[in-house]
N, C-alpha and C positions, 0 to 999 in steps of 0.2 A: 945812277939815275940821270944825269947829267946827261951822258952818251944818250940812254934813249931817247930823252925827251929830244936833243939833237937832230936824232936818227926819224925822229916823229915829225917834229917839224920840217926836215927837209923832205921826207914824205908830200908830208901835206900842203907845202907850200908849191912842190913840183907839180901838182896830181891836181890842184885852187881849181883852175880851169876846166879841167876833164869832169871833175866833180861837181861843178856847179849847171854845166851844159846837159851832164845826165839825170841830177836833182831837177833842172826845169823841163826836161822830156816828161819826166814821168811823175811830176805834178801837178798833171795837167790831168790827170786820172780821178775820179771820184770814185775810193774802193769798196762802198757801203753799196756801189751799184754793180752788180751783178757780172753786165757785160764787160764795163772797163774793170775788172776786178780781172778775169778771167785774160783778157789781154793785155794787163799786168805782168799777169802770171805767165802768157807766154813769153813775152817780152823778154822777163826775168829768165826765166830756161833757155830761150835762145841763146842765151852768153853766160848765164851761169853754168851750163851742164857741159859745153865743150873746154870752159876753165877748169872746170874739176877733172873732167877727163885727160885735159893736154898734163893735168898738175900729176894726176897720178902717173901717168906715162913717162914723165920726169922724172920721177924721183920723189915724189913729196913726203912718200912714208919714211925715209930715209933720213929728212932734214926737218919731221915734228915728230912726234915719236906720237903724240895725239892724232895725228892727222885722218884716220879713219871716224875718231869723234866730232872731227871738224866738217866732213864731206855732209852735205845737205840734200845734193841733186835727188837723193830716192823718198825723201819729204816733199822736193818741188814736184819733182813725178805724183806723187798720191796727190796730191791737192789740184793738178791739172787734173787726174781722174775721175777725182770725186766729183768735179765738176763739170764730165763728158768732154774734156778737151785733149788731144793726141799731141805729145812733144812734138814742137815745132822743127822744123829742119833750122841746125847751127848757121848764126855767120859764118862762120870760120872756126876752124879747130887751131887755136894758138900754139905754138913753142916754147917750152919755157926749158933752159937748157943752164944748168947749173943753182947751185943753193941761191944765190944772191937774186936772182929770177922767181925762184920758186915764193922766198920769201917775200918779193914784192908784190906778185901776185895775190897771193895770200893775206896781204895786207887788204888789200880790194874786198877782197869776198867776205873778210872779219869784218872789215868796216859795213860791209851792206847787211853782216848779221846785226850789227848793232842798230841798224837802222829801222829794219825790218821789227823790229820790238817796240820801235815807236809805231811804225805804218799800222801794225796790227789792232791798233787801238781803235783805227778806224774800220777795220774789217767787221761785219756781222757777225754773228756768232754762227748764224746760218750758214756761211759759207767758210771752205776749209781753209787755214792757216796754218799749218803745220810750219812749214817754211820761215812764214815770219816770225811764229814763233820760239823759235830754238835759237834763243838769244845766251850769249855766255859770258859775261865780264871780265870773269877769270879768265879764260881761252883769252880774251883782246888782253889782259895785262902780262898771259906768258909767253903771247907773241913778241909783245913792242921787249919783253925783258930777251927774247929770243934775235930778234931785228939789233937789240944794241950788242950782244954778244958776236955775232955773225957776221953782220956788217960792219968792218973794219975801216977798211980802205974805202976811199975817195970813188976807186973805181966799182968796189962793188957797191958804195949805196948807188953808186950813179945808171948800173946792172938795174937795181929794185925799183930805182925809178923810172927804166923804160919800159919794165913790164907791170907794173902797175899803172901807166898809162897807157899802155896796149889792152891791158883789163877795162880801163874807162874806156877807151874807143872803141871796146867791144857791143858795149852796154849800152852806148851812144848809137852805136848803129841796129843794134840790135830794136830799144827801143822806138827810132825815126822811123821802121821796116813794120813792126807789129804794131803800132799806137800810131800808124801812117804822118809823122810832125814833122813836117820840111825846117 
C-alpha cells in the first residue's frame, strides 16, 4: 500500500500542472446547456479516442487483462451521435511504447472516468451521457494496485510520468482547439 500510494502521489504531483490547466479549459463549459455540452463532448473525443487508439496499438490489452472493459471511445462516439455531432478530426495520434507508458497513460483516462461521474451530475437527463457515466472505482483501485506492482524502478515511474503528461497536453490542446480558450 505504501508503494502505491508512492507511485500515486508522484503521479499526481508530476501531472498538478497539466491537470489543473485542463480542469480550467473545460470549466468554463456550462453542460446543462446544450451547445457547450456537445463541444464538450468533442473536445473530450478529440484526445480521448486517438489515446485509446495509440493504447490499443501498444499493447494495452497485453499489460490490463480488463482493458477492453476500460476503452470507452464507442460510448463517447454514441453520445456525439445522439446528439447529431461527427467525431472530430484527432490532435494527434500519440505513442505510447512500452508497459510503463501504457500505464501512465491509462492513469489519465481512469482519472477523467472518475471525474466524469461527477460532471454527469450536471448533464440533463435530456441529453446523452453514456460517457460520463461509466464510472468504476474498482477499475481505479486495480490500477493504482497495478501502477505499484509494475512500476518499479525510478526510470519507469519516470516513463508514466511523461506519457501521462503527454495525455494532459493532449486534452489541453485539444480542449483550447474545440471550446476556442487562448
Amino acid at each position: 500500500m505504501k508503494h502505491q500510494n508512492g507511485i500515486r502521489a508522484a503521479l499526481r504531483m508530476a501531472t498538478a500542472e497539466h491537470h489543473q490547466r485542463v480542469d480550467s479549459i473545460f470549466s468554463t463549459m456550462n453542460l446543462a446547456e446544450e451547445g457547450d455540452y456537445g463541444r464538450f463532448l468533442s473536445a473530450q473525443a478529440a484526445a480521448h479516442i486517438p489515446v485509446e487508439r495509440a493504447l490499443d496499438g501498444g499493447g494495452a490489452a497485453s499489460v490490463l487483462a480488463d482493458w477492453p472493459d476500460r476503452r470507452r471511445a464507442h460510448l463517447l462516439l454514441d453520445d456525439l451521435a445522439t446528439m447529431g455531432l461527427a467525431e472530430p478530426a484527432a490532435e494527434e495520434r500519440p505513442e505510447f511504447v512500452g508497459e510503463a507508458a501504457i500505464l501512465g497513460a491509462v492513469y489519465v483516462l481512469e482519472g477523467s472516468r472518475l471525474g466524469g461521474a461527477l460532471l454527469k451530475r450536471s448533464v440533463p437527463p435530456s441529453l446523452p451521457a453514456t460517457f460520463l457515466g461509466a464510472g468504476d472505482s474498482l477499475a481505479w483501485r486495480r490500477l493504482l494496485d497495478l501502477l505499484a506492482a509494475r512500476l518499479r524502478s525510478d526510470g519507469e515511474i519516470q516513463i508514466a510520468i511523461k506519457a501521462a503528461c503527454e495525455v494532459f497536453m493532449l486534452f489541453e490542446r485539444s480542449g483550447r482547439h474545440c471550446l476556442r480558450v487562448n
